[in-house]
C-alpha positions as CSV (number, residue, x, y, z in Angstrom):
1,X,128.7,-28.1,-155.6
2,X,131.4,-29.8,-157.3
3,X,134.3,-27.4,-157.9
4,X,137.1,-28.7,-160.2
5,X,140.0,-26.5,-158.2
6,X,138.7,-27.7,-154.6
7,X,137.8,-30.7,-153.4
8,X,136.5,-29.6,-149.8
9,X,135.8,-33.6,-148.9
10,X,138.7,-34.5,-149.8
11,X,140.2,-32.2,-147.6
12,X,137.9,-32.6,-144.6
13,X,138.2,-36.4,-145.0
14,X,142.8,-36.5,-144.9
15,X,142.6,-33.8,-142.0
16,X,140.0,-36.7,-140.2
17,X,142.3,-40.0,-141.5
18,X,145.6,-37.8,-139.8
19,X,143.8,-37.2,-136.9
20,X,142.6,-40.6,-136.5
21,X,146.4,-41.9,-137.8
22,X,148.6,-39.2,-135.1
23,X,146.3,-40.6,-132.0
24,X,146.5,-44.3,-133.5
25,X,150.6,-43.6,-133.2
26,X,149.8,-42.4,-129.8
27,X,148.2,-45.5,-128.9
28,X,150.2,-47.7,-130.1
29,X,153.5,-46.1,-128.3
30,X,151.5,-46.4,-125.2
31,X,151.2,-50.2,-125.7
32,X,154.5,-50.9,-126.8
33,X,156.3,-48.8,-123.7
34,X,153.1,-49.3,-121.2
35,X,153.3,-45.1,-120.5
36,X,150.2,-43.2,-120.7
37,X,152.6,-40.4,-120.0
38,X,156.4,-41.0,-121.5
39,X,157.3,-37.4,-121.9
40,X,156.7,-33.6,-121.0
41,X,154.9,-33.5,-124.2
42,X,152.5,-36.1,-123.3
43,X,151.7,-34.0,-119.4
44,X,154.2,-31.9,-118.5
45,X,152.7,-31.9,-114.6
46,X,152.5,-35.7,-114.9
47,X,155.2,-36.6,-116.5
48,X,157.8,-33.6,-113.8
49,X,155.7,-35.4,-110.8
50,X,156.2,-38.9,-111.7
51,X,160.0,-38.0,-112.3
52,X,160.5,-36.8,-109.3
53,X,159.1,-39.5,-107.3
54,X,161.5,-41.7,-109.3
55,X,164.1,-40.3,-108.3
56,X,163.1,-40.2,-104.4
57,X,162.4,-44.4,-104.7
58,X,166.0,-44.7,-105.9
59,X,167.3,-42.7,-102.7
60,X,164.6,-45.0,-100.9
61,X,166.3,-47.8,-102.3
62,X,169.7,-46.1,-100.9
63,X,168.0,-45.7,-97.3
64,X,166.8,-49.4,-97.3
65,X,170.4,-50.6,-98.2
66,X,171.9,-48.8,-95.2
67,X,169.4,-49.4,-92.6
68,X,170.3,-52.6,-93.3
69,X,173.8,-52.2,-92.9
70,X,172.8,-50.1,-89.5
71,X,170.9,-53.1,-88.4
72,X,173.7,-55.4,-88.9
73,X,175.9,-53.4,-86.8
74,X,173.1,-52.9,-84.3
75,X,173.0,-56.7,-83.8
76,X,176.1,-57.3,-83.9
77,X,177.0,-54.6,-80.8
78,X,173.7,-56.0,-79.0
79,X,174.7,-59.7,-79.2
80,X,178.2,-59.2,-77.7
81,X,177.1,-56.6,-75.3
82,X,174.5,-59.6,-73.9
83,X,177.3,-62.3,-74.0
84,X,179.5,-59.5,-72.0
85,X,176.7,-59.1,-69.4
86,X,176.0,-63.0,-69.1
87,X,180.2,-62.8,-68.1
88,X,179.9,-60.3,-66.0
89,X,177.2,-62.2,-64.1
90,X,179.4,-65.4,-63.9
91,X,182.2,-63.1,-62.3
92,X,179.3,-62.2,-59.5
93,X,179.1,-66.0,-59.1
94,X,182.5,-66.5,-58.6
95,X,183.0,-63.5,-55.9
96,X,180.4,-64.8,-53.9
97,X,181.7,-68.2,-53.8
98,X,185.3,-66.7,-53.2
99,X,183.4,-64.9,-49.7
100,X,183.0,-68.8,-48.5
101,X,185.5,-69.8,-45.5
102,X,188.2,-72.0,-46.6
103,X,187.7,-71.0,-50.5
104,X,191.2,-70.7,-52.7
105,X,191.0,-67.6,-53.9
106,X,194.4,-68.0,-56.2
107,X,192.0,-70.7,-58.2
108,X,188.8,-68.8,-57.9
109,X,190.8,-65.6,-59.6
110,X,192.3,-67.8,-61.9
111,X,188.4,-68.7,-62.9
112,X,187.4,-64.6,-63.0
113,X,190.9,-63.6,-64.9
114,X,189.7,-66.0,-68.0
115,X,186.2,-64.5,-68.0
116,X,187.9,-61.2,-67.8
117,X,190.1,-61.9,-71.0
118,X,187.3,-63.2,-72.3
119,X,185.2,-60.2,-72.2
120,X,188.4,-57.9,-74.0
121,X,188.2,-60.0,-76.7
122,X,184.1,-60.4,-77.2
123,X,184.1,-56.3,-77.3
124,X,187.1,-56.5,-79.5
125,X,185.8,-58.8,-81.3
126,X,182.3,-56.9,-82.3
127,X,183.0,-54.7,-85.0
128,X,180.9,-55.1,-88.2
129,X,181.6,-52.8,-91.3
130,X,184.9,-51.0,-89.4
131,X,182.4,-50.2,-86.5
132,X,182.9,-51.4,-83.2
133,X,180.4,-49.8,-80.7
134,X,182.0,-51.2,-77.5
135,X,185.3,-50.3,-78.0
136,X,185.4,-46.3,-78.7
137,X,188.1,-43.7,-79.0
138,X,186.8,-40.8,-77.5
139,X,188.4,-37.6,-75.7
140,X,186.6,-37.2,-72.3
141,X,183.7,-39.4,-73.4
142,X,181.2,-37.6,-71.0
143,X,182.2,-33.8,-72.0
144,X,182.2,-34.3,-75.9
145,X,178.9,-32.9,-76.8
146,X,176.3,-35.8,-77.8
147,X,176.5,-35.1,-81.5
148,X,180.5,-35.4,-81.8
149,X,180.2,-38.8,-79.6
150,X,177.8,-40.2,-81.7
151,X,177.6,-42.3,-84.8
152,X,174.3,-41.7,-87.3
153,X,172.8,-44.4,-89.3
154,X,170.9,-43.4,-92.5
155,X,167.1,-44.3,-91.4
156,X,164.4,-42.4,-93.7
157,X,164.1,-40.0,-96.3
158,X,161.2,-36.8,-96.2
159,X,160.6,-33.9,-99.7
160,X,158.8,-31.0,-98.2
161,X,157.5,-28.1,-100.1
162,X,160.0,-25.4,-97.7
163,X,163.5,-27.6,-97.3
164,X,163.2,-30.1,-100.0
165,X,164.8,-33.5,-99.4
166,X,166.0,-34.0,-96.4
167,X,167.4,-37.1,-95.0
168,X,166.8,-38.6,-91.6
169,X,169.0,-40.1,-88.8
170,X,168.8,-42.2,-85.8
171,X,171.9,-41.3,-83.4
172,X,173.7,-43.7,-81.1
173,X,175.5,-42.4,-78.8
174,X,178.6,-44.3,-77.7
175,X,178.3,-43.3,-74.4
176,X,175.7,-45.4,-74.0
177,X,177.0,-48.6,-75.8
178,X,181.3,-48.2,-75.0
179,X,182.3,-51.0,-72.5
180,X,186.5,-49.5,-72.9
181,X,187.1,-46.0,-74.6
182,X,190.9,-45.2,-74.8
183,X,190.9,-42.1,-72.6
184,X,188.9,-44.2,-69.9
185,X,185.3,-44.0,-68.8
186,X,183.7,-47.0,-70.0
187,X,181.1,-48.9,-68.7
188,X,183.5,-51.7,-68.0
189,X,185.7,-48.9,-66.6
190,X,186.5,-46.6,-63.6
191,X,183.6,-43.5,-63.8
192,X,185.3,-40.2,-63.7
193,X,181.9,-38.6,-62.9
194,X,181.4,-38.9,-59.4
195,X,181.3,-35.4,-57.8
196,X,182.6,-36.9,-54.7
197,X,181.5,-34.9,-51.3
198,X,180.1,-32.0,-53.5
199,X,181.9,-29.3,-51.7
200,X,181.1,-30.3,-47.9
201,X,177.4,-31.0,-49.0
202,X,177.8,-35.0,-47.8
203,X,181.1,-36.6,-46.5
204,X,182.4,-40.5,-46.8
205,X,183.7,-41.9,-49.9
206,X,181.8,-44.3,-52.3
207,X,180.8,-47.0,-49.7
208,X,178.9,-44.7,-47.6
209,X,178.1,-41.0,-47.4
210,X,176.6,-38.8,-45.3
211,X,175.1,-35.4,-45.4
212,X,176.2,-32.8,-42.6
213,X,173.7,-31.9,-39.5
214,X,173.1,-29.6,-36.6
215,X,170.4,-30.6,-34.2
216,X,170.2,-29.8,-30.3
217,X,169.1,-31.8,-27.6
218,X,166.3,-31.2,-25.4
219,X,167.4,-29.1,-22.1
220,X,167.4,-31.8,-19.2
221,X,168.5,-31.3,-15.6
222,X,169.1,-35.0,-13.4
223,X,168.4,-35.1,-10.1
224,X,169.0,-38.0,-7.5
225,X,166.2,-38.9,-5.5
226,X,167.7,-38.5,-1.5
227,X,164.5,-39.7,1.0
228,X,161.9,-40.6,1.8
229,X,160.5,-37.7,2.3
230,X,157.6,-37.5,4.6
231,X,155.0,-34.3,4.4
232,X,153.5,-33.8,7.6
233,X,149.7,-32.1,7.7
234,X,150.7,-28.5,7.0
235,X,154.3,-29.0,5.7
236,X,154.7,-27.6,1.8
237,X,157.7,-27.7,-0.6
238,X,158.1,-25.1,-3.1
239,X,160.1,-23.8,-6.4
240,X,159.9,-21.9,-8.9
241,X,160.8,-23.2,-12.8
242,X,162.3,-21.1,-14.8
243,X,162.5,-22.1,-18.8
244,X,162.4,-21.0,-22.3
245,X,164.8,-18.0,-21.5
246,X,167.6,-16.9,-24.0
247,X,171.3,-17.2,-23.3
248,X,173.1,-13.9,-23.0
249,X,176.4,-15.8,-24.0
250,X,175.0,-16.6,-27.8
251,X,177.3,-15.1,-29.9
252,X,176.0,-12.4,-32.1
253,X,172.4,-12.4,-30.4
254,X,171.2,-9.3,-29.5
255,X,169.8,-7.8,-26.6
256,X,167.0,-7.2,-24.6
257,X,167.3,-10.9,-23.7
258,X,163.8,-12.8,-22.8
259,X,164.1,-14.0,-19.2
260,X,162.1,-16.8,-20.1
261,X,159.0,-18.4,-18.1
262,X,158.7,-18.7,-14.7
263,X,156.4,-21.9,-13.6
264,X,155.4,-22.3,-9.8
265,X,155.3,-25.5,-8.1
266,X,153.4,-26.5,-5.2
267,X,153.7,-29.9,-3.3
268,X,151.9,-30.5,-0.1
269,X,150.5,-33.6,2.0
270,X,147.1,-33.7,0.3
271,X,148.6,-33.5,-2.9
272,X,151.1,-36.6,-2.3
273,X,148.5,-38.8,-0.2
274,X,146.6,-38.6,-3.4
275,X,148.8,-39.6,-5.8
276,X,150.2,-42.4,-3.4
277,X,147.0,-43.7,-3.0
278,X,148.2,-43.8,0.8
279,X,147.4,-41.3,3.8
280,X,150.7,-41.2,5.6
281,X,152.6,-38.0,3.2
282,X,155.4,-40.2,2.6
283,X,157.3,-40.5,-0.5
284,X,158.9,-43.6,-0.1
285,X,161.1,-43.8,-3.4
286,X,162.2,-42.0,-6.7
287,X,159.2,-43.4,-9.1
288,X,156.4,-41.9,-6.3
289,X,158.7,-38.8,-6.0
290,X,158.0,-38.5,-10.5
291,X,154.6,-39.4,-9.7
292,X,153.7,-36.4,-7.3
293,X,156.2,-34.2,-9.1
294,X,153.8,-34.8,-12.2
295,X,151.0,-33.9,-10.8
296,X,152.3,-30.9,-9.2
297,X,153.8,-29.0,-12.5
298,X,150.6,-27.8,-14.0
299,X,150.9,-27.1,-17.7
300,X,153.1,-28.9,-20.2
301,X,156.2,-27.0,-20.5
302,X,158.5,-29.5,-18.2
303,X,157.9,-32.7,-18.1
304,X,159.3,-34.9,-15.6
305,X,160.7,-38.7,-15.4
306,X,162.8,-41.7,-15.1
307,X,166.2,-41.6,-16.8
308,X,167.0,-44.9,-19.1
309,X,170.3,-46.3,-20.1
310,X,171.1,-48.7,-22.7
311,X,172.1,-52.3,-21.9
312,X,174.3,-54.1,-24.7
313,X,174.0,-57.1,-22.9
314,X,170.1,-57.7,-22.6
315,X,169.5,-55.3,-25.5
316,X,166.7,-53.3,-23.7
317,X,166.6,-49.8,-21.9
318,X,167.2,-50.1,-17.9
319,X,166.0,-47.1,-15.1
320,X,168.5,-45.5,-13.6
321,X,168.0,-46.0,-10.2
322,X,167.3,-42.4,-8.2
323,X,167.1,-40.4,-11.4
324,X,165.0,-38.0,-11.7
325,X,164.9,-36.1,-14.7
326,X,163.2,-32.4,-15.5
327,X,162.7,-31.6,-19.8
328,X,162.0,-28.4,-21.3
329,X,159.1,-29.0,-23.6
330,X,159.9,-25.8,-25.5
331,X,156.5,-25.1,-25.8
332,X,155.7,-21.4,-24.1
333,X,156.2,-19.8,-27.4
334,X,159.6,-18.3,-26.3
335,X,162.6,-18.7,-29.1
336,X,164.8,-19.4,-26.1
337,X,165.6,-22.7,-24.4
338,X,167.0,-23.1,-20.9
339,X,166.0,-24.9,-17.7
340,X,166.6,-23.6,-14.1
341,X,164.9,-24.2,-10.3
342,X,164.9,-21.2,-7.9
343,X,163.2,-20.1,-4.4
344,X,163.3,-23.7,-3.3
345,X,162.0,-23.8,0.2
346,X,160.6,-26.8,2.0
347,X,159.0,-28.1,5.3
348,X,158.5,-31.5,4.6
349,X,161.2,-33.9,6.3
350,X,164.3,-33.9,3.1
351,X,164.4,-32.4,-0.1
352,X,164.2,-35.4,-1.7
353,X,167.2,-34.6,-3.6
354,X,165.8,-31.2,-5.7
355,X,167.4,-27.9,-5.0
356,X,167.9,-24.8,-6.5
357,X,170.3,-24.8,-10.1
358,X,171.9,-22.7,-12.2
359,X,170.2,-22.2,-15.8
360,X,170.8,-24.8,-18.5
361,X,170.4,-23.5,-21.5
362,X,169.5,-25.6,-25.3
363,X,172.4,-25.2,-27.7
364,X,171.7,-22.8,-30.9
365,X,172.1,-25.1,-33.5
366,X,171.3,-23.6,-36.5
367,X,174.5,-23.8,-37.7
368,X,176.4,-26.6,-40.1
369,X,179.7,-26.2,-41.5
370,X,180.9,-27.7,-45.1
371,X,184.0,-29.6,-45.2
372,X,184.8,-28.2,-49.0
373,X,186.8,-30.3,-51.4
374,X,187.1,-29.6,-55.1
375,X,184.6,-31.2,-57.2
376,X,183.6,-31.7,-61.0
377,X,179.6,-31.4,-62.1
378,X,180.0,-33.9,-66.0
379,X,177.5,-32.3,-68.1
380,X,175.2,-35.0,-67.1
381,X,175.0,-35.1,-63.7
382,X,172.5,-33.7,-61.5
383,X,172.5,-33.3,-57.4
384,X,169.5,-32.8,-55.6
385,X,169.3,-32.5,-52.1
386,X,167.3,-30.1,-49.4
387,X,168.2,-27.5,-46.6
388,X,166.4,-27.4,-43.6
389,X,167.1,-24.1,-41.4
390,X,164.6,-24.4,-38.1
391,X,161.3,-24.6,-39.5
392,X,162.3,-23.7,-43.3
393,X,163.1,-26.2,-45.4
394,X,164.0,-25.7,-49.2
395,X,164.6,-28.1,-52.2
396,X,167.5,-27.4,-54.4
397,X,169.3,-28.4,-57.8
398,X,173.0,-27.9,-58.7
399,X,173.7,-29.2,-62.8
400,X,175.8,-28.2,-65.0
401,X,174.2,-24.8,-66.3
402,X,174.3,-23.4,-63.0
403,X,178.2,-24.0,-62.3
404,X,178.8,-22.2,-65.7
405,X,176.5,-19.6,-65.3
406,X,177.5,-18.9,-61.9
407,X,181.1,-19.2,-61.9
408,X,181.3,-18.1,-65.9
409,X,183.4,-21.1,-66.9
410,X,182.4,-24.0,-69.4
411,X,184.1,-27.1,-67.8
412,X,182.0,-27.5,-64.3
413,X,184.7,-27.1,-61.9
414,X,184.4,-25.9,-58.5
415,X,187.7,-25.8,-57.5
416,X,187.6,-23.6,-54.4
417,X,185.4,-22.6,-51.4
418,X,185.2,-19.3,-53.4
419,X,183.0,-21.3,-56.0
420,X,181.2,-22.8,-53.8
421,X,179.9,-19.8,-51.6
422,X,178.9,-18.4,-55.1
423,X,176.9,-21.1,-55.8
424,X,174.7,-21.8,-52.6
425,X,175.0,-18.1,-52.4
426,X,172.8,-18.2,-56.1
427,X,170.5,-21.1,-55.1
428,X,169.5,-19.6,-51.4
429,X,166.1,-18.5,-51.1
430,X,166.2,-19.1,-47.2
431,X,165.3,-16.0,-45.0
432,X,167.7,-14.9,-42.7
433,X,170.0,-17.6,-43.8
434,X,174.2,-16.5,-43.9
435,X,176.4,-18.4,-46.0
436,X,180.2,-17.5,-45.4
437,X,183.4,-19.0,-46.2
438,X,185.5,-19.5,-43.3
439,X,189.1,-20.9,-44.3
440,X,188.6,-22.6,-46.5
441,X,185.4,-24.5,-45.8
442,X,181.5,-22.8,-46.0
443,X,179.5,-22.2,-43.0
444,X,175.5,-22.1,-43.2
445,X,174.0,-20.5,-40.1
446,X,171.1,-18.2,-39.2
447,X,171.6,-14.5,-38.6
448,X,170.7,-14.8,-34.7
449,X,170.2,-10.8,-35.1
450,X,167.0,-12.1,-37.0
451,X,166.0,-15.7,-35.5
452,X,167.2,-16.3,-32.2
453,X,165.2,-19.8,-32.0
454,X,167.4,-22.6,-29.7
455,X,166.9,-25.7,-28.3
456,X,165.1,-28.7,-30.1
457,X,163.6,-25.4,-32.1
458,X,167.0,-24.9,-34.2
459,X,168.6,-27.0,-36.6
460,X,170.3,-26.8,-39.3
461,X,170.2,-30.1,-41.8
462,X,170.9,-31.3,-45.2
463,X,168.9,-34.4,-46.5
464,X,167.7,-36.4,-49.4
465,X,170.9,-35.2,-51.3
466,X,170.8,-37.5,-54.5
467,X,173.3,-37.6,-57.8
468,X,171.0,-39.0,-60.6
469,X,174.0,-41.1,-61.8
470,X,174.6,-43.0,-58.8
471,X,176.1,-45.6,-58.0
472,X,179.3,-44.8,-59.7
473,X,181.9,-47.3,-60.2
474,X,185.0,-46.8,-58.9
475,X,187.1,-49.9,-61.0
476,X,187.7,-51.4,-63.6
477,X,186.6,-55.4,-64.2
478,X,190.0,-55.7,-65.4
479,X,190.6,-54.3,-61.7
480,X,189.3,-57.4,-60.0
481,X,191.6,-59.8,-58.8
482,X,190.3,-61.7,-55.5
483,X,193.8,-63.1,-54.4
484,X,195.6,-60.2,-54.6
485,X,192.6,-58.5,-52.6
486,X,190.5,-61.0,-50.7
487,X,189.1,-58.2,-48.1
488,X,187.5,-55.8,-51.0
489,X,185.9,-59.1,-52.2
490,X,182.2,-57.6,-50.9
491,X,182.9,-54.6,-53.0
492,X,184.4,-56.1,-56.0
493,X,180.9,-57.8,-55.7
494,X,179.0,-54.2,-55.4
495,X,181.5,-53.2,-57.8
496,X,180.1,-55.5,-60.5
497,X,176.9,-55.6,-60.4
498,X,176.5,-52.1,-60.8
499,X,179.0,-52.7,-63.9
500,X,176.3,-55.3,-64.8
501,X,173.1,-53.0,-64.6
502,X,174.7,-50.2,-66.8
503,X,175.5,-53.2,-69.3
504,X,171.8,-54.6,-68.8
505,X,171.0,-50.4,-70.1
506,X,173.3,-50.4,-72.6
507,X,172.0,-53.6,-74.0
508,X,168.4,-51.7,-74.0
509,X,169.7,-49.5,-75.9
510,X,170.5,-50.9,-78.1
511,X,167.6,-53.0,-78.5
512,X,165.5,-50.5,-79.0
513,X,167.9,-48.9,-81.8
514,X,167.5,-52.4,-83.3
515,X,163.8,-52.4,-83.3
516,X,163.1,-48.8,-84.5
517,X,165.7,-49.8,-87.6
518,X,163.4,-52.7,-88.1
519,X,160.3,-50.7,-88.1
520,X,162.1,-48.1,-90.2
521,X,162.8,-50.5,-92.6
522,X,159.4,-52.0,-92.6
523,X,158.3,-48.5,-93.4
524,X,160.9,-47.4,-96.5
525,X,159.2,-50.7,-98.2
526,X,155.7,-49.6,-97.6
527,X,156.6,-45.9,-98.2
528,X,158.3,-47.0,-101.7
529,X,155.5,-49.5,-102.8
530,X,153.2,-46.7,-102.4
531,X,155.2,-44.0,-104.5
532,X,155.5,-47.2,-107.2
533,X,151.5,-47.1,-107.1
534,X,151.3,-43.2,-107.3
535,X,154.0,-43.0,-110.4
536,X,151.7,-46.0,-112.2
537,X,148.6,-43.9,-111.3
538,X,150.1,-40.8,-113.2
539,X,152.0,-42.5,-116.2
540,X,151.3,-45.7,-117.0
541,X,148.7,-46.6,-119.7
542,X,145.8,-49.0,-118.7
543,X,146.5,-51.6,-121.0
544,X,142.7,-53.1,-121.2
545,X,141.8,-49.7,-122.3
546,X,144.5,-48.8,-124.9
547,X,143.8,-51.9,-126.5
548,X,140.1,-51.7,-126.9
549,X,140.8,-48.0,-128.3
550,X,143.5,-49.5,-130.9
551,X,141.1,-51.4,-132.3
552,X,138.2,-48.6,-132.3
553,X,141.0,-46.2,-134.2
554,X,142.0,-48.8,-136.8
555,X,138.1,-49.4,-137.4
556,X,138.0,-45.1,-138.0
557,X,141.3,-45.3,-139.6
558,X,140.0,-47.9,-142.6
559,X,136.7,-46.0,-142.5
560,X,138.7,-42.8,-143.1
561,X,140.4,-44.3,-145.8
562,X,137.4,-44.9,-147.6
563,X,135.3,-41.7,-147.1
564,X,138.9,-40.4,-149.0
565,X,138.6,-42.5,-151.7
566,X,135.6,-41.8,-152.2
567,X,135.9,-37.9,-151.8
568,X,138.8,-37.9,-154.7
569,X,136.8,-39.7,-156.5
570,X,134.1,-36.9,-157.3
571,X,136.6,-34.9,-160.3
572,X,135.8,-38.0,-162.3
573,X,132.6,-37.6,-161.9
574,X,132.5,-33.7,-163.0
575,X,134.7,-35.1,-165.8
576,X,132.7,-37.5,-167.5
577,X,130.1,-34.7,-167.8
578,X,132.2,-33.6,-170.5
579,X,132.9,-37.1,-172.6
């Protein structure tokens, strides 16, 4: 139908022609600005995602401009803190050729004191950026918490759904790296750490220490052979041994006392023609009188033998000559330890020097006291060491959290024997085992109400006793001076070298803060190139594809065109109906 007041294809084909025309605009602002998404009209998801991760490659750009800056530093501190250790290992040269006879020491110092100045000024001299990591100015450098001591380089950047952006940090601690702080603990420095004797628990100074003992002897009695003694047919000698009994004298031990065990002994001619090998009952010396002795004591509670001596000059043990020495074994199962000989009687010809004694008894050593000296646990620092009381032995810790928590203070003193008792008082888990304070030092013994053990049985030891941040040093380089001093030359050598392996650690460090910068770095690149790919995935218009379509729309465009021109053209038709 052709209507005069409509024209319905002309209509259809101008709503088609500004279709065609609005996404031909489209396409042809995609070509000209490459975006298949340039605003939150276009896809308001796409185009708020793509923004965002705009905005976190530009902080990523931020992060890979300062772990640059980090890893300049880095080297910087790394390469002087090597130099500084290749010093500190010429000074070891120089020491040991100052321990040469006939060396000059005033020359050889002269040598260290330039390789001394020269070390000042390399850690001076490595500061990059206002930073110098080897050279610090911190308060008590090994009680400031780790996060106040430490500087924190910029070294990735994280979004997550929870905290957002975050930024994140690799911390180096100065600690680790500072060769001279002001207020004194550097590597190159005197350590104030040590916790010297640790209240009594070892003794000496930083050459040498030792750990307090108690151990007892084993209860011998001497004789001196007196002979020979000959047996005739029917002629005996007898005694009783009496051992393993306890000693009424021990302080705080309670009664009923154990008399101990009595051991009879029997020597007659059959017996000594045996072990001689002869058949004349003679025992002609003090070696055939242990011989037959032996063989008379049945059982192995006592043993019985020669008594040795050391000689300095031949460097070997020599026999006493006519000793002859009795030893309780300690094994009848008695706590006590004592030796004694009683009813001796004989018929042979002499005694051959035995007779009855009083009773020896084993000392009760279950008992150790502490020298105590004030001491400082750093918040660092860990001692481990172990107790042995008679047959118990226990493994134990003292840190840092312990001296708080027990004494209820925050700066690891234990400045009196008070503290101390406290503190082995907390870490005992020995039966039986009293810990007292006595003025002013700390004695560890067992309650002999409740273990009565003596002898070889009893002891009371501390061993293995380690501080995890030993060897300390107790100079400065700048302390060294081989003229001035040429008898602490060996130590000025020990001195060093243990100067040398924390700088050897610290250089480590420091490496390995270099290389995780480096991988870091490595990383932001990848991590930024792949958020450049995901943003183009998004947004950005495939050019190969807009085009073809630009020329597909301008081909429906011109076609549009036509189909209106035609479509207005149909009045004039209707009109010409009326000519």
């Amino acid at each position: 139908m052709i209507s005069i007041r409509t024209n319905g294809a002309a209509m259809t084909a101008l709503a088609n022609l500004r279709s065609l025309q609005s996404a031909s605009d489209a396409n042809q602002t995609a070509m000209a600005t490459g975006y298949r998404v340039g605003s939150a009209a276009d896809n308001a998801s796409y185009w708020s995602i793509a923004t965002g991760m705009r905005s976190d490659v530009k902080a990523l750009g931020a992060v890979a401009d300062a772990l640059g800056l980090g890893s300049a530093t880095t080297d910087v501190a790394y390469t002087s803190m090597v130099q500084v250790g290749d010093m500190l290992a010429d000074i070891k040269e120089r020491l040991v050729v100052a321990m040469e006879p006939g060396v000059d020491h005033q020359k050889v110092q002269a040598e260290i004191s330039q390789l001394q100045a020269a070390i000042v000024a390399t850690s001076q001299a490595a500061s990059f950026s206002g930073q110098n990591w080897l050279q610090t100015n911190l308060p008590d450098i090994y009680e400031t918490p780790v996060d106040r001591r430490s500087t924190m380089l910029v070294a990735s950047l994280s979004r997550s759904s929870t905290s957002g952006l975050s930024v994140g940090t690799i911390g180096v601690d100065l600690q680790k790296t500072s060769l001279f702080n002001v207020d004194g603990g550097g590597m190159l420095q005197p350590d104030p750490r040590s916790p010297r004797t640790i209240g009594g628990l070892r003794f000496g100074n930083t050459a040498y220490y030792g750990s307090p003992y108690n151990t007892a002897s084993s209860v011998d009695r001497t004789f001196t052979f007196s002979g020979p003694v000959t047996f005739g047919l029917s002629d005996t000698m007898t005694f009783t041994m009496t051992v393993d009994a306890d000693n009424p004298a021990t302080p705080g031990l309670p009664g009923p006392y154990d008399p101990g065990q009595d051991i009879s002994v029997v020597i007659d001619r059959a017996l000594v023609d045996a072990t001689t090998g002869r058949t004349d009952g003679v025992v002609a010396d003090y070696h055939e009188m242990i011989q037959v002795l032996d063989a008379a004591i049945t059982g192995n509670e006592v043993s019985v033998g020669h008594v040795t001596v050391w000689n300095s000059t031949t460097q070997t043990y020599d026999l006493v000559p006519n000793a002859i020495n009795f030893r309780d074994r300690e094994t009848s199962g008695k706590p006590g330890a004592s030796f004694a000989i009683k009813n001796f009687a004989t018929t042979a010809s002499g005694t051959g020097g035995l007779g009855n004694t009083a009773t020896t008894y084993g000392e009760r050593a279950s008992t150790v006291t502490l020298d105590f000296q004030p001491f400082r646990i750093y918040r660092d620092v860990e001692v481990s060491y172990s107790l042995t009381a008679n047959n118990v032995s226990r493994s134990y810790l003292i840190d840092r959290d312990l001296v708080d928590r027990v004494l209820g203070t925050d700066d690891g003193w234990v400045n009196t024997a008070a503290d101390m008792h406290a503190i082995l008082t907390d870490l005992n888990d020995i039966p039986d085992l009293l810990i007292e304070e006595t003025a002013g030092d700390i004695v560890l013994r067992l309650d002999p109400a409740a273990n009565r053990e003596a002898g070889t049985k009893s002891r009371m030891v501390v061993s293995g006793l380690q501080v995890n941040i030993e060897p300390l040093t107790a100079i400065g380089i700048l302390d060294v001076d081989v003229a001035a001093n040429p008898n602490a030359i060996e130590d000025y050598l020990q001195q060093v070298d243990t100067m040398q392996q924390r700088v050897v650690s610290g250089a480590a460090v420091l490496g390995a803060i270099s290389k995780r910068l480096e991988m870091q770095t490595e990383f932001t690149r990848t991590v930024t190139q792949t958020l450049e790919q995901g943003i183009s995935r998004l947004v950005d218009a495939d050019m190969e594809e807009t085009s073809t379509r630009y020329r597909a729309l301008e081909a429906q465009r011109q076609l549009a065109v036509q189909s209106l021109s035609l479509a207005n053209s149909t009045p004039d038709i209707a009109l010409s109906l009326f000519r």
